[in-house]
C-alpha positions as CSV (number, residue, x, y, z in Angstrom):
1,X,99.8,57.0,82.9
2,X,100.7,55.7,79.2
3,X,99.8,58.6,76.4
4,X,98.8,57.2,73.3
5,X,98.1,60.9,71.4
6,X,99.8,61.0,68.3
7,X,101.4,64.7,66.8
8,X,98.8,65.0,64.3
9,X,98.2,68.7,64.1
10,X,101.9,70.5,63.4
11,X,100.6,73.7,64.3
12,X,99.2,73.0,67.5
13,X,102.4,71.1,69.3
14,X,101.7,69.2,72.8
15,X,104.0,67.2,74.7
16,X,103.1,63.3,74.7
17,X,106.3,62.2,76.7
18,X,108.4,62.8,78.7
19,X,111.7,61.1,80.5
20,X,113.3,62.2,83.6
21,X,117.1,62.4,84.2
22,X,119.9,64.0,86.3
23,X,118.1,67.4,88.1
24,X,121.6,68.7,87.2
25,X,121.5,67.5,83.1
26,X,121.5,70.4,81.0
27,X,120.8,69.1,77.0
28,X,123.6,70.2,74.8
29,X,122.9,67.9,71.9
30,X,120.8,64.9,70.8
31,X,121.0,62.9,67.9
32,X,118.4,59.9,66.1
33,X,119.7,56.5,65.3
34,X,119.1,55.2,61.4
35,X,116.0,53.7,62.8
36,X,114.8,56.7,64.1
37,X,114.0,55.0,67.5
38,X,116.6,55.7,69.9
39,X,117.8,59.3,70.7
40,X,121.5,60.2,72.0
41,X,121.1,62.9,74.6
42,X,124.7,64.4,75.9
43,X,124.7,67.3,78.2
44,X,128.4,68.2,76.4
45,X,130.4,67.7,79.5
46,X,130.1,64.7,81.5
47,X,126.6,62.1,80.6
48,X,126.0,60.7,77.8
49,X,122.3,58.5,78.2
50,X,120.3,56.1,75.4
51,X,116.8,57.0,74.8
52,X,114.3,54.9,73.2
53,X,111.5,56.4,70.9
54,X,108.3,54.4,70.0
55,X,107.2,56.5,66.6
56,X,103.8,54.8,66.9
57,X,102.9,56.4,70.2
58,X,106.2,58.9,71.0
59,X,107.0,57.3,74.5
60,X,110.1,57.7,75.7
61,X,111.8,55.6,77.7
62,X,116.0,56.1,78.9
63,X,117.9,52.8,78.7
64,X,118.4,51.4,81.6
65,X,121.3,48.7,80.5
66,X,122.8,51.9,79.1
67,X,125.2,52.5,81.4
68,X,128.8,52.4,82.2
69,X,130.0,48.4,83.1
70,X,129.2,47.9,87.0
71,X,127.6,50.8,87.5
72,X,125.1,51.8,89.3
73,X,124.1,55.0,87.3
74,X,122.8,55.4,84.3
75,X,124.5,56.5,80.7
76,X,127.9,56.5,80.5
């Protein structure tokens, strides 16, 4: 399903998207490129994933050559 909604009304927030990882991740911290459309999201211990943002219709989507070199995971 692709969501197209756009965060229009800041006093009635809805999630518009949404990316899976790790059921063990735990979000310490994330950060915005320059750009403002990829996101740095580190669980402060162990994964570190790429995340990009599309500010015209807020999809998410992780990275998937973002990863560490021959593997099979992804982030690094």
């Amino acid at each position: 399903m692709k969501l197209t909604a756009l965060v229009s009304d800041l006093t009635r927030p809805r999630e518009v998207s949404r990316v899976a990882l790790d059921s063990t991740f735990k979000p310490h911290w994330l950060a915005f490129d320059r750009g403002g459309s990829r996101l740095v999201v580190n669980d402060g211990k162990r994964r570190l994933y790429l995340v990009s943002f599309d500010k015209r219709t807020g999809a998410l989507e992780i990275d998937q050559a973002f990863r560490d070199i021959g593997a099979l995971a992804l982030g690094v």
